[in-house]
N, C-alpha and C positions, 0 to 999 in steps of 0.2 A: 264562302259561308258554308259552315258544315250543316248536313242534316239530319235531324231526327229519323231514326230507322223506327220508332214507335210511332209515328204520327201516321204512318199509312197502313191503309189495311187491306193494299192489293199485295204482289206477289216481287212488285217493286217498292226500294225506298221515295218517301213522301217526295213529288217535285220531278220522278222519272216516269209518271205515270202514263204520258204518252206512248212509251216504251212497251206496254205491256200487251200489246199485241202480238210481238216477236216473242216472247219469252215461252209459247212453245216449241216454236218449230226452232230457233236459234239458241234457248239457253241448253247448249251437250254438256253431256260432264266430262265428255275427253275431245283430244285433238283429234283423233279419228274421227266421231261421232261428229264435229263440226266441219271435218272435212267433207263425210261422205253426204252428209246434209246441203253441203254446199253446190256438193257433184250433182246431187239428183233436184234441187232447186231450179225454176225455168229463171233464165237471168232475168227479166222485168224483177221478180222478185227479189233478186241479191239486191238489186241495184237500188228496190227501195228502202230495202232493211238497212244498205251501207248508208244511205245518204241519210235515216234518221239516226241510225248511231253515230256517224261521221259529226252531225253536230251537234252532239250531247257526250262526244266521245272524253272533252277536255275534263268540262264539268265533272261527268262519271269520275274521272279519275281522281280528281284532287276529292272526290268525297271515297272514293272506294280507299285512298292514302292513310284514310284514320284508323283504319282496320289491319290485324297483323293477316299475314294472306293464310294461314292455317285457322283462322279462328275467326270469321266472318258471318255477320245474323245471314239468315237464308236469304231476305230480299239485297242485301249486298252480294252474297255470292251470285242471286240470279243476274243482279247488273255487273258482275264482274266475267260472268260467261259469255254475255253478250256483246262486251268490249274483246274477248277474246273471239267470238266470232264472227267480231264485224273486221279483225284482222283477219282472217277466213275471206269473207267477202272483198275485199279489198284488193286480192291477190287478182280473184272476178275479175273484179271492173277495173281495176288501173293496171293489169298486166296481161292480160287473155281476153277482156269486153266477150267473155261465154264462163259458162259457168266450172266448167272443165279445160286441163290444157290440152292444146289439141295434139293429135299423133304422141298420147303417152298412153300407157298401160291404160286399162278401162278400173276404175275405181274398185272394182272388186276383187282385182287382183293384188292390190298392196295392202296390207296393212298397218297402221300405224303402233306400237306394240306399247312404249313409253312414251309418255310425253313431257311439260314442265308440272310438278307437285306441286301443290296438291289437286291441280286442276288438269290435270292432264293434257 
């Protein structure tokens, strides 16, 4: 079932509104921004923002599908960042269980320059 993006008046579409606690510290507008967010995150944290997006991730998606991806109302792109960086988090908990990989560069030394348009 699609949703109404008029019927909510938080920062999320109507029905994601559990969600809107993450939407500062995890809605970035680039893949840097959700990288380096991710690095300096203590993992209890990743681990709980992954597992609320993790199951609202499906859902999210087949409503974020009605939207062309350059021309999205604001509370869809915020739920469409947070699906991007719950694949951020992900990386966390199902491949390193920390919130950095260990024995790489220190996060302030790479940085991410492009990433995928229009969300970087």
């Amino acid at each position: 079932m699609i949703q109404d993006v008029s019927s909510s008046s938080g920062r999320l579409p109507a029905g994601f509104e559990e969600l809107e606690p993450f939407v500062d510290q995890w809605s970035a507008a680039t893949s840097h921004e959700r990288w380096m967010r991710r690095a300096l995150t203590p993992y209890p944290e990743i681990v709980e923002f992954y597992e609320a997006m993790f199951a609202r991730a499906e859902e999210a998606t087949v409503y974020l599908e009605q939207f062309p991806l350059n021309d999205m109302p604001d509370q869809a792109q915020n739920l469409f960042k947070l699906l991007l960086a719950m694949c951020q988090a992900a990386i966390a908990v199902e491949m390193h269980q920390a919130p950095t990989i260990r024995h790489a560069p220190p996060q302030h030394a790479l940085k991410i320059e492009v990433g995928f348009q229009p969300h970087g």
